[in-house]
VOKOL-981164 format. One record per residue (C-alpha): residue number from 1; residue in three letters; y, z, x. Coordinates in nm, 2 decimals. Layout:
BEGIN
NODE   n res  north     up   east
NODE NUM ALA      Y      Z      X
...
***
This chain:
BEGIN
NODE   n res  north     up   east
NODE   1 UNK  -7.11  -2.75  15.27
NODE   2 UNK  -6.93  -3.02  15.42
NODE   3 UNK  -6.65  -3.23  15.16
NODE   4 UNK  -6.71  -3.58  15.11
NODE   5 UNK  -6.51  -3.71  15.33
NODE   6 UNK  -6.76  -3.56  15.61
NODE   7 UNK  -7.04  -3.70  15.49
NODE   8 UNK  -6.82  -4.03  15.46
NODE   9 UNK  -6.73  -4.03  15.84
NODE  10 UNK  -7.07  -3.92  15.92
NODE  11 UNK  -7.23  -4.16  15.76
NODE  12 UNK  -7.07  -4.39  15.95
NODE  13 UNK  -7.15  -4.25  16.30
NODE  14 UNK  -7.54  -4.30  16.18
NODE  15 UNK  -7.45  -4.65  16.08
NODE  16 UNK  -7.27  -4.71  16.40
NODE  17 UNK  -7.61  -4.55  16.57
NODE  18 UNK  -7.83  -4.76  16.38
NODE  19 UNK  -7.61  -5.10  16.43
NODE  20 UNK  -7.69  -5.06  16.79
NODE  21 UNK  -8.10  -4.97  16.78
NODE  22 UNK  -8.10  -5.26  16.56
NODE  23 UNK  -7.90  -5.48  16.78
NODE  24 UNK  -8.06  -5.46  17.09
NODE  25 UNK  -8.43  -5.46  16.99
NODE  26 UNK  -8.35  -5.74  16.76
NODE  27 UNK  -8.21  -5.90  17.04
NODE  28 UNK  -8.46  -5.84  17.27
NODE  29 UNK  -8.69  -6.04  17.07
NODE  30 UNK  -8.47  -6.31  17.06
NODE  31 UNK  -8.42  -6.33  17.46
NODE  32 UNK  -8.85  -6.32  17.49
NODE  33 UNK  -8.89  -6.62  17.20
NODE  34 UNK  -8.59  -6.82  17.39
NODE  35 UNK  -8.79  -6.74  17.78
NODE  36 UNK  -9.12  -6.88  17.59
NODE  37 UNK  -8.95  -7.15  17.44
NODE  38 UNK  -8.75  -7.23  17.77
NODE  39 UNK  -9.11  -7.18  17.99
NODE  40 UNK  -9.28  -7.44  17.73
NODE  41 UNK  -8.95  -7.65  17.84
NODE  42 UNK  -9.01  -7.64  18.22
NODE  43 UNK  -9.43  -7.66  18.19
NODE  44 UNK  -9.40  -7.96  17.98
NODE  45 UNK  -9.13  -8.08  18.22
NODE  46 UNK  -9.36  -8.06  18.55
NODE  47 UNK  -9.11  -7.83  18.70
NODE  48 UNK  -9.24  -7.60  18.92
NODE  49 UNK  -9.29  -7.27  18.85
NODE  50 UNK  -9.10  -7.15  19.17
NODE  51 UNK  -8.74  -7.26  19.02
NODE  52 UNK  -8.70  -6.96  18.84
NODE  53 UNK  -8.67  -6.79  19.17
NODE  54 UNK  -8.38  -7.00  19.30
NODE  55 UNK  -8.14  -7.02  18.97
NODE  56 UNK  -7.86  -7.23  18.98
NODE  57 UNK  -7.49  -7.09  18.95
NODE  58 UNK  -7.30  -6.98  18.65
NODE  59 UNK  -6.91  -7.07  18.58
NODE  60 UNK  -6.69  -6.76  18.50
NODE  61 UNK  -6.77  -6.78  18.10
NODE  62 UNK  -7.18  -6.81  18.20
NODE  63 UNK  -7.19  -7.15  18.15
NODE  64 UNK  -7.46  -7.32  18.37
NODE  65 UNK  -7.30  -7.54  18.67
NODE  66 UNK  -7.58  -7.75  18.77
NODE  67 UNK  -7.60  -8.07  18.92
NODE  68 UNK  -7.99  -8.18  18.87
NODE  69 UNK  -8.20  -8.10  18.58
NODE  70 UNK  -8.46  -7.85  18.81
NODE  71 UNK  -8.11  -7.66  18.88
NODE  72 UNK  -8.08  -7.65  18.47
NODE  73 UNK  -8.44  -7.52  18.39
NODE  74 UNK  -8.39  -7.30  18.70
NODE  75 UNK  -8.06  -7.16  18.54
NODE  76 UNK  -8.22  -7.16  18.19
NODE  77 UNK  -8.52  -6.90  18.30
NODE  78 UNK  -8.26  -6.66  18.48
NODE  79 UNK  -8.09  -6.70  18.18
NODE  80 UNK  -8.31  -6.57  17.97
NODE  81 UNK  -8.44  -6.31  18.19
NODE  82 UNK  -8.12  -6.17  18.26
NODE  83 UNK  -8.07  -6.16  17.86
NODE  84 UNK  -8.42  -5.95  17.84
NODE  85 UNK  -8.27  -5.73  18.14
NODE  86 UNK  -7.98  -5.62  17.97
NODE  87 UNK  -8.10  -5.53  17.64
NODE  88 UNK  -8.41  -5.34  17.81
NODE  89 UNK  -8.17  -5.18  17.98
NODE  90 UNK  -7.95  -5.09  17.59
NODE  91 UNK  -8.26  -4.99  17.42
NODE  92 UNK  -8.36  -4.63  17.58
NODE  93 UNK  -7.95  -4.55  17.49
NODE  94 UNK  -7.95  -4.67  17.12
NODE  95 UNK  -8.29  -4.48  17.05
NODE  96 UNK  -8.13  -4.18  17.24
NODE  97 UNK  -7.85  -4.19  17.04
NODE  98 UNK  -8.04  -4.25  16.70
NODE  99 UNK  -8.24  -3.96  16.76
NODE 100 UNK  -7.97  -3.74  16.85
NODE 101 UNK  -7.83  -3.85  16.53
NODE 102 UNK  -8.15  -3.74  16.32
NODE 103 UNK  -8.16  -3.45  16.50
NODE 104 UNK  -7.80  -3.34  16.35
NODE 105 UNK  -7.89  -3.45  16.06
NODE 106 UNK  -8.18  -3.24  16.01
NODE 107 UNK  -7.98  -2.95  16.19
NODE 108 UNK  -7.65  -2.97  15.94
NODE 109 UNK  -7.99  -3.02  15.68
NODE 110 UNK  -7.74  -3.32  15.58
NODE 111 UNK  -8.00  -3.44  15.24
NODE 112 UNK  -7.74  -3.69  15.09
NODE 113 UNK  -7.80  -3.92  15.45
NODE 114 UNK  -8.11  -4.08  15.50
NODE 115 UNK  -8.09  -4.20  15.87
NODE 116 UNK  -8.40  -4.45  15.82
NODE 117 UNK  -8.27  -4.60  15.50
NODE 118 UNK  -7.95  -4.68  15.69
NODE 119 UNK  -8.18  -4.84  16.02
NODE 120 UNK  -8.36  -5.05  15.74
NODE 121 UNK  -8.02  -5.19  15.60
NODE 122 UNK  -7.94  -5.25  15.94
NODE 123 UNK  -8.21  -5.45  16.05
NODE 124 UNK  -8.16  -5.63  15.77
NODE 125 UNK  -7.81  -5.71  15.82
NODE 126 UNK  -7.92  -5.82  16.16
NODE 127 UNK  -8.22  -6.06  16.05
NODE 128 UNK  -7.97  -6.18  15.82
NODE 129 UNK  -7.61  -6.25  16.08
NODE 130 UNK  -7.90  -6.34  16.33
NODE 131 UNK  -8.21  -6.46  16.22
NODE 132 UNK  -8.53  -6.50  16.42
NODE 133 UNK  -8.60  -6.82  16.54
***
């Protein structure tokens, strides 16, 4: 039997767990709506489709340092693939590590946490700090 204070901690290594399976496919949907949105940009621009091989440069924070507006639909596209990159790269980790969670869970037969209760509340808390656009 573990004391409350167990379940207390534990319960927040699930949340922790959660947070991040939330976080990054969340995000992931945000970085493909903001590529679509920034492909409408350059279609309806008559850039050529090839810019988004050549991206311009980014300053130290990310910032894009461009001097034509080709060289700023260019960096816009690697911008937003390089956003889908990174959190294709978090997702396999964050459903590792909610999984591993689970499986403790079920092995400590821990009934007082309910590991998909605490996903749903943070996918909420997600949609509601970052909501879809």
């Amino acid at each position: 039997m573990l004391t409350a204070n167990a379940i207390a901690y534990f319960r927040e290594i699930v949340t922790r767990a959660a947070w991040e399976l939330a976080y990054a496919e969340h995000e992931m949907i945000i970085c493909r709506r903001k590529l679509s949105f920034v492909r409408e940009i350059v279609r309806r621009g008559g850039f050529p489709t090839e810019i988004a091989i050549d991206a311009g440069d980014s300053d130290e924070n990310g910032d894009a340092v461009c001097l034509t507006v080709e060289e700023y639909a260019a960096w816009l596209i690697d911008d937003a693939r390089q956003g889908i990159k990174y959190h294709e790269d978090k997702i396999p980790a964050a459903h590792a590590a909610f999984a591993c969670v689970r499986l403790l869970i079920d092995h400590l037969e821990l009934t007082e946490i309910d590991p998909d209760e605490i996903l749903r509340e943070q996918q909420a808390i997600m949609e509601l700090e970052r909501p879809l656009r």
